[in-house]
Every structure is written in C-alpha cells, then in structure tokens.
C-alpha positions in Angstrom: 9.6 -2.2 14.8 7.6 -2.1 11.8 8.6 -0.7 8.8 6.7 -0.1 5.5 9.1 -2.3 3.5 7.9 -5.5 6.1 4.3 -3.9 5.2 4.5 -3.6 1.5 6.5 -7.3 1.4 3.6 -9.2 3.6 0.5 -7.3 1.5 1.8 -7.0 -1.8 -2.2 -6.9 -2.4 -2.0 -3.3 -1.2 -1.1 -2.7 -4.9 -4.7 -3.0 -5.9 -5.7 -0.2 -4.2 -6.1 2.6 -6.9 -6.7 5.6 -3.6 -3.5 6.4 -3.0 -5.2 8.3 0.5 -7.3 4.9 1.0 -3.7 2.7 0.7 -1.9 5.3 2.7 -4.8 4.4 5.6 -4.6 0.6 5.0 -1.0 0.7 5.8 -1.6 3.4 9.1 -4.0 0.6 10.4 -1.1 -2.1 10.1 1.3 0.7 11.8 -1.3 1.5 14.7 -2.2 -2.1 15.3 1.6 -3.1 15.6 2.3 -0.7 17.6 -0.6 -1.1 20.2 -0.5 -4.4 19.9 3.5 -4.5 20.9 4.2 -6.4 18.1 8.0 -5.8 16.1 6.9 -8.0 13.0 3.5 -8.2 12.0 4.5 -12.2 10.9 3.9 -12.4 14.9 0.4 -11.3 15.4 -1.5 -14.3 15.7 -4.9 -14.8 14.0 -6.8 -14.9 17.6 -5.0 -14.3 21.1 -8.4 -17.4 22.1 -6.4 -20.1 21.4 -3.0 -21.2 20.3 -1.6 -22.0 17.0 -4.7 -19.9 15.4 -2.5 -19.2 12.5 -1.1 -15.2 11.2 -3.3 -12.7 11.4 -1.6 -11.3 7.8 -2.1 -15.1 6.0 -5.9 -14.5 6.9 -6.3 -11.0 5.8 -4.7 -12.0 2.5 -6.9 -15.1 2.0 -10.2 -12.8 2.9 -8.5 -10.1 0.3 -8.2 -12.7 -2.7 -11.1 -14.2 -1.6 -13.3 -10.9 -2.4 -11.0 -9.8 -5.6 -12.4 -13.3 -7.0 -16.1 -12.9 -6.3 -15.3 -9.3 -7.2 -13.9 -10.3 -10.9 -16.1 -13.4 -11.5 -19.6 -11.2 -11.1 -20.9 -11.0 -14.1 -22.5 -7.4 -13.9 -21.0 -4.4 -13.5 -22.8 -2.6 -10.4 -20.5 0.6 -10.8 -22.0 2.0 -13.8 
C-alpha cells in the first residue's frame, strides 16, 4: 500500500507547492491512481502499460516537473504582476 511517507520520499518536488489545498490534491491523485491502478509502490507503475521497459512513471513526472521549474526560473519577465 501506499503511504504518504513513500509519496513525500519519491516527490520531494511537492515541496514547491506553496497551496497547501493544491499539494494536499497532488498527493490524493498519487493515492487514487495507486489504488486504482493496483499498484503497492508507486516505484512499480510503469511509464506506459504499450510497451515494456518504458521506464517509472514517477522518474518522468519529476523530469517534466524540473523541466518546467527551469523554463519557469530562466524567463526573464515576470507575467504575475
């Protein structure tokens, strides 16, 4: 089963988010898709069920997550303000 230790520990990113209502949902999603999915660890959902050896699902959200916090902190203006 999934805990929100194993959670916290594989998205250590989730520490970004400032919403404590929009982290709380980030982790549900995680929860909900483990649980549908039938998966005890979330280091066993695979990337894509289309072919084998895809990669983790979690290593790609990561990579997509730094990914945009770098484009994020390298533009130049500010589009909040």
């Amino acid at each position: 089963m999934v805990t929100l230790q194993e959670i916290q520990k594989i998205f250590p990113e989730l520490e970004w988010i400032n919403d404590t209502s929009l982290r709380e949902k980030v982790i549900k999603v995680w929860f909900t898709a483990a649980e549908r999915g039938g998966w005890k660890s979330l280091d066993d959902v695979p990337f894509t069920l289309l072919f084998e050896d895809s990669g983790l699902l979690t290593a790609h959200t990561r990579r997509v997550t730094r990914l945009a916090k770098n484009v994020m902190e390298a533009r130049e203006e500010n589009l909040n303000n």
